[in-house]
C-alpha positions as CSV (number, residue, x, y, z in Angstrom):
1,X,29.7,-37.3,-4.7
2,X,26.4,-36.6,-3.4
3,X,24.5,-33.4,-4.8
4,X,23.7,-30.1,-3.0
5,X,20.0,-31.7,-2.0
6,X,21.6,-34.4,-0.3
7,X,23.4,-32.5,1.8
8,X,20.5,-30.9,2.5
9,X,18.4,-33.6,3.2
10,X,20.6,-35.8,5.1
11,X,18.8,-36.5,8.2
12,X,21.8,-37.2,10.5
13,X,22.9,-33.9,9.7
14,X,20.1,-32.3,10.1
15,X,20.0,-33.4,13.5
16,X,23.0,-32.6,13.8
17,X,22.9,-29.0,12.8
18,X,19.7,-29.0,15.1
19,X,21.6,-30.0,18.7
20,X,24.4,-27.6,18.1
21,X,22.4,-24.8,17.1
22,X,22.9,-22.8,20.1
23,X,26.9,-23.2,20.2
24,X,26.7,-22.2,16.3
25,X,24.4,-19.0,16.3
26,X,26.3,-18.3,19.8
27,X,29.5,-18.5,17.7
28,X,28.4,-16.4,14.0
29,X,26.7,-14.0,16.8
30,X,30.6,-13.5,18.5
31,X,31.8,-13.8,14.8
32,X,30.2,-10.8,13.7
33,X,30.0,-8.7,16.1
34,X,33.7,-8.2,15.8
35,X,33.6,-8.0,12.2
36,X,30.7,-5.2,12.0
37,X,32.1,-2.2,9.3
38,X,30.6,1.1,10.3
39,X,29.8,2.2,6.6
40,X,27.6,-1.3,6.3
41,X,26.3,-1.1,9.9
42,X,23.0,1.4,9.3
43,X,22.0,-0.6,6.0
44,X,22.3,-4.0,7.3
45,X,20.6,-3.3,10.5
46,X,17.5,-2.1,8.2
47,X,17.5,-5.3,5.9
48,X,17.8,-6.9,9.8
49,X,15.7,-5.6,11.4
50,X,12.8,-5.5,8.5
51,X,13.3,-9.2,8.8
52,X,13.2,-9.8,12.4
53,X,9.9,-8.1,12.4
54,X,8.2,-10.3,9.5
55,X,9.3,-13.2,12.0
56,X,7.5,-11.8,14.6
57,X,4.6,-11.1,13.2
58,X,4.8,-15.1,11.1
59,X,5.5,-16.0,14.8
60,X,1.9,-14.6,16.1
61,X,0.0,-15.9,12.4
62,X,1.1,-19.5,13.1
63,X,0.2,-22.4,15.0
64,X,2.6,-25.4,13.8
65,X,0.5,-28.8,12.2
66,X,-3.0,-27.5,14.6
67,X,-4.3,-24.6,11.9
68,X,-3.4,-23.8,8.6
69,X,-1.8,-20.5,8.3
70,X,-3.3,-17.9,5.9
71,X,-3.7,-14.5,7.9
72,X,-1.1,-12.0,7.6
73,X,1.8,-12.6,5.8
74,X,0.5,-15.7,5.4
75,X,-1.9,-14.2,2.4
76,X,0.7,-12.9,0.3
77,X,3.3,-16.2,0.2
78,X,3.4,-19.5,1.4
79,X,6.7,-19.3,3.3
80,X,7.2,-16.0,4.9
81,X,9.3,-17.4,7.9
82,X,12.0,-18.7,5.5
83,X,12.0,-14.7,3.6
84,X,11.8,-13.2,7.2
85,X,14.9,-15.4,8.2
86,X,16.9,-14.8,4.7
87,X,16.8,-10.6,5.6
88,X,17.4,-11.2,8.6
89,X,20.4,-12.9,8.4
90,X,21.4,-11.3,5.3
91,X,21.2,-8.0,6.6
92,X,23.8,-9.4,9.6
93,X,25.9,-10.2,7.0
94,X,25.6,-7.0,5.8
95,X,26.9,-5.2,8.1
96,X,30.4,-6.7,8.3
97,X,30.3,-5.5,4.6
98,X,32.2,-8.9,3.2
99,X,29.2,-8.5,0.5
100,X,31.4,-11.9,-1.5
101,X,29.8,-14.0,1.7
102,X,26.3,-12.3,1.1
103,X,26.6,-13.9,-2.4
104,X,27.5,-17.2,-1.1
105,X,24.9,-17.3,1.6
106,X,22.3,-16.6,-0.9
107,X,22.3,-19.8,-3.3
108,X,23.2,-21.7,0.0
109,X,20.3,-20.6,2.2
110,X,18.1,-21.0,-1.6
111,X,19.1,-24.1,-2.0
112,X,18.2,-24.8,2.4
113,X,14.7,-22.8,2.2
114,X,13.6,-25.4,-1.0
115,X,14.8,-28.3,0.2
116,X,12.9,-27.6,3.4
117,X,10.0,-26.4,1.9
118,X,9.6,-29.4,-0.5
119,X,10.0,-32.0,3.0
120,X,7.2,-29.6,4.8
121,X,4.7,-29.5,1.9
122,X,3.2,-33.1,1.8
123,X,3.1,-32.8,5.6
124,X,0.7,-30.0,5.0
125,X,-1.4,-32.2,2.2
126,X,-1.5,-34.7,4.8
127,X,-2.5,-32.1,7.5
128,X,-4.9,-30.3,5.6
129,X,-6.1,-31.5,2.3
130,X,-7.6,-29.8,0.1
131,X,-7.7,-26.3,2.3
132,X,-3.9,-26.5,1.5
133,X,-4.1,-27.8,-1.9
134,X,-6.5,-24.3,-2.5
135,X,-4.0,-22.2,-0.6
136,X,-1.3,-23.6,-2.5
137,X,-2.9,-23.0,-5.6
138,X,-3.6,-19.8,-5.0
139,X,-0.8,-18.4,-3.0
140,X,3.0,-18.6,-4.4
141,X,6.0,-20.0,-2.5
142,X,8.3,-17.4,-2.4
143,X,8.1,-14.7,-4.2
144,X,5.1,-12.8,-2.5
145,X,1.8,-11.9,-4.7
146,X,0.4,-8.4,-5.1
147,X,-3.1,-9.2,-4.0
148,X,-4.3,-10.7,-0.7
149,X,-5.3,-14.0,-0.6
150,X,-8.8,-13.5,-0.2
151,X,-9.6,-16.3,3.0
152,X,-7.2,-14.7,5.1
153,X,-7.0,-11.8,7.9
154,X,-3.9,-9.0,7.1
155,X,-4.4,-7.7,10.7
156,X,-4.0,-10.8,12.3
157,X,-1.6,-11.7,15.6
158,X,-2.3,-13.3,18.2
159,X,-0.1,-13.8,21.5
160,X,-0.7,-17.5,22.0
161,X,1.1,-18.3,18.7
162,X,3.5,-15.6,19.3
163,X,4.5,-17.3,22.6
164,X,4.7,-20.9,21.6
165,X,7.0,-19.7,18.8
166,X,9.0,-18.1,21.4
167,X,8.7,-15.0,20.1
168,X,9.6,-13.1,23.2
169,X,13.3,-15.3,23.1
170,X,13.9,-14.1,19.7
171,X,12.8,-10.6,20.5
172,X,15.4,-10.7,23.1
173,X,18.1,-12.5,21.3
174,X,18.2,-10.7,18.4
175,X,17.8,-7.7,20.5
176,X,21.1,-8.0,22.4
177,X,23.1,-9.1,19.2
178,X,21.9,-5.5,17.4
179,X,22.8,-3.3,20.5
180,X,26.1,-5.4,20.9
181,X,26.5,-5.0,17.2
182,X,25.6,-0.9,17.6
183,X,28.5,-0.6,20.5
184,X,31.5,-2.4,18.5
185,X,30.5,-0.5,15.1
């Protein structure tokens, strides 16, 4: 029986996972929107929201493989995007208030986040030698650090990188699924 990291690693479904993306999120979108409760709706929009901002802002601090992010969220932890993407969907989940599938999400999408992050490091060694091998030393995975990492910019965003993460789309998706969310509740 394979483990938890091979599931998690298996390329095919990976790919997999990847091509049917739109049909999935499309589907969970339509899935809770008819499942919001109103006494979960305020709180989990907050956690949301809180989360779709960090991914903005990650969006306009990063440009993929070309420059090694370290401005903005970038100086606190090594993988904002993945924390930015766990509130966000978490506080979706939220708001249906079925908190027992906020507890299973949260090992599951652990158990996603270091699996991914432990493919995308030696890319970045490769990448970026020993800038990243400082960063790294420096900066923590996860769980964000209380000081600034001190070769980075906090106020840092810039449109380019915002747009070739397609910000804007996300803006816009997310968006829609919070108002649709606000009318049902």
């Amino acid at each position: 029986m394979p483990s938890i990291n091979d599931v998690f690693n298996d390329r095919t479904l990976r790919k997999t996972l990847l091509a049917l993306r739109l049909p999935i999120a499309l589907g969970l979108a339509a899935a809770l929107i008819v499942n919001i409760d109103p006494a979960w709706f305020w709180p989990g929009l907050i956690v949301s929201v809180m989360g779709m901002l960090l991914q903005l802002w990650v969006f306009g601090c990063i440009k993929t493989r070309e420059v090694l992010a370290v401005n903005g969220p970038y100086m606190f932890v090594r993988n904002p995007m993945y924390i930015a993407r766990f509130l966000l969907i978490a506080g979706l989940i939220l708001m249906t208030g079925y908190l027992w599938f906020l507890l299973v999400f949260v090992p599951l999408y652990y158990f996603y986040m270091a699996n991914r992050v432990n493919r995308e490091e030696p890319v970045l060694v490769e990448a970026f030698g020993e800038a990243y091998r400082e960063y790294r030393n420096h900066v923590p995975r996860f769980i964000p650090r209380l000081t600034p990492y001190e070769k980075g910019r906090f106020a840092f965003f810039s449109m380019e990188n915002f747009q070739r993460q397609h910000g804007v789309l996300n803006l816009l998706a997310f968006s829609m699924i919070y108002i649709a969310c606000y009318v049902v509740h």
